[in-house]
C-alpha positions as CSV (number, residue, x, y, z in Angstrom):
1,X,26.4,100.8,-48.4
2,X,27.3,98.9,-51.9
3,X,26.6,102.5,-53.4
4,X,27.7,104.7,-51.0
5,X,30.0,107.2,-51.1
6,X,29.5,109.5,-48.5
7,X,29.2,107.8,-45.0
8,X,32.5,106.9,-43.0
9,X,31.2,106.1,-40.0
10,X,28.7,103.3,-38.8
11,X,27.6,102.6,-35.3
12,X,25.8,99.7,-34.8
13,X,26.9,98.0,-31.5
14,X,24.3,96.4,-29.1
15,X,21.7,95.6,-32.0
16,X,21.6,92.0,-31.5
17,X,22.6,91.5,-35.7
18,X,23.8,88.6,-34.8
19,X,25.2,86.5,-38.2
20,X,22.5,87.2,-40.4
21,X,23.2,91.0,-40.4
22,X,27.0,90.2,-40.7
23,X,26.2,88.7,-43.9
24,X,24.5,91.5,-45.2
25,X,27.2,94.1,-44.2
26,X,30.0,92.1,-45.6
27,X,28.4,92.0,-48.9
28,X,27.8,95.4,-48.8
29,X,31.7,96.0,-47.6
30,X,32.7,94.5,-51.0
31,X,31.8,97.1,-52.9
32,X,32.0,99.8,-50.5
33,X,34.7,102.5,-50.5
34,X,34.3,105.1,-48.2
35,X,33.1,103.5,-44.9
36,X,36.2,103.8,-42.1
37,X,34.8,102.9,-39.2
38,X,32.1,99.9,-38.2
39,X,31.6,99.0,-35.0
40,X,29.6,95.5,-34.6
41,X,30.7,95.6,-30.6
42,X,28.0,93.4,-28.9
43,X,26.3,91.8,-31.8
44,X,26.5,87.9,-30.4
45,X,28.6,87.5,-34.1
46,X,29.9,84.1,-33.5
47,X,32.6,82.8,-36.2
48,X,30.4,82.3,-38.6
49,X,29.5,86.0,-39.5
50,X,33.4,86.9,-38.5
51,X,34.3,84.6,-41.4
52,X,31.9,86.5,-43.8
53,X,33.3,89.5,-42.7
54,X,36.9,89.0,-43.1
55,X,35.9,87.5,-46.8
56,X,34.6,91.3,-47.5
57,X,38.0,92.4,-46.1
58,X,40.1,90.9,-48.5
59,X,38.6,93.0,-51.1
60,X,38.1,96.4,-49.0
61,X,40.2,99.2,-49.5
62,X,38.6,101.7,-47.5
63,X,37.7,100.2,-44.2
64,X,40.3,101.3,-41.2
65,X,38.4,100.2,-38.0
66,X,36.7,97.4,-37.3
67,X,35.7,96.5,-33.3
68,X,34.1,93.4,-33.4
69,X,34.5,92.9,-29.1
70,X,32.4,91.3,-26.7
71,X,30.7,89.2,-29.4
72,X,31.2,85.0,-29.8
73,X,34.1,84.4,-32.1
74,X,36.3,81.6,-30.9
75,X,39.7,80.1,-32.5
76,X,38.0,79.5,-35.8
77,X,37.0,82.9,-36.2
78,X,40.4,84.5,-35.5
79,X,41.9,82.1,-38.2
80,X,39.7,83.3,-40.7
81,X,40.3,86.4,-39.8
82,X,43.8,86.3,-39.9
83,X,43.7,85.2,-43.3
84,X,41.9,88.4,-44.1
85,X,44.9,90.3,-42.4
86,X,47.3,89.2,-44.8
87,X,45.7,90.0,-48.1
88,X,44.6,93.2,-46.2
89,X,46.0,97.0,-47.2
90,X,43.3,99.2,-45.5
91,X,42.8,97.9,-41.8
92,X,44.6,99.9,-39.2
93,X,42.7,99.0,-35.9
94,X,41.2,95.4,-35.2
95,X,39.0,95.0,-31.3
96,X,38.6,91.7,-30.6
97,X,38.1,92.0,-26.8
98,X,36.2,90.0,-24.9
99,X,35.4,87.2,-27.1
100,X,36.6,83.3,-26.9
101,X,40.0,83.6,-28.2
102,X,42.6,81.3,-27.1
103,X,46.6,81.4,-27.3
104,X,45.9,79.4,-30.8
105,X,43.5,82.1,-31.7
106,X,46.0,84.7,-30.6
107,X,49.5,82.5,-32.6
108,X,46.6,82.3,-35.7
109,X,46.6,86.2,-35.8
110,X,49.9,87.2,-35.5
111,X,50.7,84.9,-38.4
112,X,48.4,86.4,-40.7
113,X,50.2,89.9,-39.7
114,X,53.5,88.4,-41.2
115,X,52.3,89.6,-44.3
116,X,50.3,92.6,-43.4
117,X,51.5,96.4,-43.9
118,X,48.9,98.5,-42.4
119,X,47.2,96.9,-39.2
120,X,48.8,99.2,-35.8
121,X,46.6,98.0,-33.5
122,X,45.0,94.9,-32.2
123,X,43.5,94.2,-29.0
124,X,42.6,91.1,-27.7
125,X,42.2,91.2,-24.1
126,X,39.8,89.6,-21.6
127,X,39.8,86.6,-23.9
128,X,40.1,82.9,-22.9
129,X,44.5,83.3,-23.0
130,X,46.7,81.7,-20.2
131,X,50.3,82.0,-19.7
132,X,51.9,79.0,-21.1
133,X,54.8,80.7,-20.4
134,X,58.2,82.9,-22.3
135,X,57.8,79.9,-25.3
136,X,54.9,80.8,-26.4
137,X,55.4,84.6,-26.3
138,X,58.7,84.0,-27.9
139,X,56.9,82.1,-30.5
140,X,55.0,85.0,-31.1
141,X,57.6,87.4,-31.0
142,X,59.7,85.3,-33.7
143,X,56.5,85.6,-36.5
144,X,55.9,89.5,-35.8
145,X,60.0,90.3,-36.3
146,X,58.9,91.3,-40.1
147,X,56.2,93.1,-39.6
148,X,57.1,96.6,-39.2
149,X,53.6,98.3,-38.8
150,X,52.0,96.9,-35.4
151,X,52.5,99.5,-32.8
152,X,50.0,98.0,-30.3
153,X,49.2,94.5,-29.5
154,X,46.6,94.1,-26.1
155,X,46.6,90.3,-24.2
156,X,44.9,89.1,-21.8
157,X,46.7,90.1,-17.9
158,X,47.4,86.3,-17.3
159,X,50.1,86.6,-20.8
160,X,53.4,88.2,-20.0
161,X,54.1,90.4,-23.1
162,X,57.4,91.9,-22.0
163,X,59.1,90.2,-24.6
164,X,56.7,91.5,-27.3
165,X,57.3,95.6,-26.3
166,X,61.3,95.5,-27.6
167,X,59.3,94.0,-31.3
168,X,56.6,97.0,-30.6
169,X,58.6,99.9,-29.5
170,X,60.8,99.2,-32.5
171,X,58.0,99.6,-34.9
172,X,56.9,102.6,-32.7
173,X,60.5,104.4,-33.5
174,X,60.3,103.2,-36.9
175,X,57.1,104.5,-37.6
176,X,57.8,107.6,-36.6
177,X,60.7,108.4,-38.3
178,X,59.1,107.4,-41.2
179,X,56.4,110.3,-41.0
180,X,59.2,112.3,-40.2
181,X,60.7,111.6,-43.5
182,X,57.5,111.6,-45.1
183,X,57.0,115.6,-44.3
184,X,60.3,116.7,-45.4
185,X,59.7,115.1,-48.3
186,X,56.2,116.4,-49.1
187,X,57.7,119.9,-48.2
188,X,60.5,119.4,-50.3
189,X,58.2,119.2,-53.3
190,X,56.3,121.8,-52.6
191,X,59.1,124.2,-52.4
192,X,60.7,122.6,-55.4
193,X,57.5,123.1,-58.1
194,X,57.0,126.7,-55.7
195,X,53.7,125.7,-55.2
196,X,53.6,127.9,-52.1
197,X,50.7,125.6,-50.7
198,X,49.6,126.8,-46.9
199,X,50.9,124.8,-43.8
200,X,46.6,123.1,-43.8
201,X,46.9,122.1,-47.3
202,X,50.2,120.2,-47.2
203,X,48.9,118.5,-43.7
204,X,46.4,117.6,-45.5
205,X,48.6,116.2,-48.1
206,X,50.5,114.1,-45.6
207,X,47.4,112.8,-44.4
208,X,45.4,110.9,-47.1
209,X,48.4,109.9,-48.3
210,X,48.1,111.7,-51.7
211,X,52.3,111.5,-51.2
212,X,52.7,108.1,-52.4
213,X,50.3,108.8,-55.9
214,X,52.8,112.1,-56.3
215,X,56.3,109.9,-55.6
216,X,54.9,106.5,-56.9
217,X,54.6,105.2,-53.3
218,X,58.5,106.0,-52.6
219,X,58.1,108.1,-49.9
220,X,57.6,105.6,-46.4
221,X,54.2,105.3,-44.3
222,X,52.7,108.1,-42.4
223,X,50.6,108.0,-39.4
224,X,47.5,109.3,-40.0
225,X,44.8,111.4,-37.3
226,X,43.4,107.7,-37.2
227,X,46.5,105.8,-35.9
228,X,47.2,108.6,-33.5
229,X,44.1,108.2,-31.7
230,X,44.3,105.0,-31.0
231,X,47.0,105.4,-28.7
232,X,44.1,105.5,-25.9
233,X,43.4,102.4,-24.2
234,X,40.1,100.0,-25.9
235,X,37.7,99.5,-26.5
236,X,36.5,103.1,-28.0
237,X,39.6,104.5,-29.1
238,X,38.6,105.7,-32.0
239,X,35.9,107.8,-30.7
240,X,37.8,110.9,-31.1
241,X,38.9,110.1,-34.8
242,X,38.7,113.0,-37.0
């Protein structure tokens, strides 16, 4: 993987890795820059390989899905992995479903997102959470008011979020009028240098992203085929990523 520059994709859930084989991916993830997707899902990773792996994520630039559900990563593991998140400019979509998460895991995450611009989606149901009622949520929804990127945030059934949708659907609306934006813009300059590009080539355009290299990063966030398929509920919504 150090090497590699064609494969995007790796499935390797139910393989029994365990920590030693989270060691070896994440120092293979450190040099790594075309792999999207990895799904360790079922691995028995406890927080030791979750804190080797959100080491390699600081440096990554390339990885946009990580589903590390139903493994053994408690508190600590979250915290180190929410350190990860705010250093982070690559990771859209984080599982951490069924694992051992508590509501200190859960407060650990959400404060590394305070400085995070690209995660949209983290799920951390069927964890060990519990409803310690609207000060904790409030709590939560206090350290996500300047984070404008999540879009989707899954606790466990006993947590009542309602105070956390008005924080997500504002993000949603944001979001979108941003790629909104972003489009005029891109066509804009295509009409402008009469490039006469076809409608596939600019999508493509908005996309990857190439945008922000053409305007020096001036022209907003847009939601890419990734994001939009993980609108479906976990834990394999990204199975239909293009």
């Amino acid at each position: 993987l150090r090497g590699n520059t064609a494969l995007e994709w790796l499935d390797l859930r139910q393989n029994k890795i365990a920590d030693e084989g989270a060691r070896l991916l994440a120092a293979a993830l450190r040099g790594n820059t075309a792999l999207k997707v990895l799904d360790l899902s079922q691995n028995k990773i406890t927080d030791e390989g979750a804190g080797l792996l959100a080491a390699a994520l600081r440096g990554n630039t390339a990885l946009k899905v990580l589903d590390l559900s139903q493994n053994k990563i408690t508190d600590e593991g979250a915290g180190l992995l929410a350190v990860a998140l705010r250093g982070n400019t690559a990771l859209k979509v984080l599982h951490l479903s069924y694992n051992s998460i508590t509501n200190e895991g859960v407060a650990h995450l959400v404060e590394g997102l305070r400085g995070n611009t690209t995660l949209s989606r983290l799920f951390l149901g069927h964890n060990n959470t519990t409803n310690e009622g609207p000060l904790f949520v409030a709590r939560l929804v206090d350290r996500l008011r300047g984070n404008m990127t999540l879009e989707q945030l899954t606790l466990g059934e006993s947590m009542n979020t309602h105070q956390l949708e008005g924080i997500l659907e504002r993000n949603r609306r944001f979001n979108k009028a941003a790629a909104i934006e972003r489009r005029k813009l891109v066509f804009l300059w295509c009409a402008q240098i009469g490039a006469g590009l076809p409608l596939e080539i600019i999508e493509v355009i908005i996309r990857q992203g190439v945008w922000d290299q053409l305007s020096g990063g001036a022209g907003g966030r847009t939601q890419g085929d990734e994001n939009q398929a993980t609108l479906d509920p976990p834990p394999r919504v990204y199975r239909s990523m293009k």
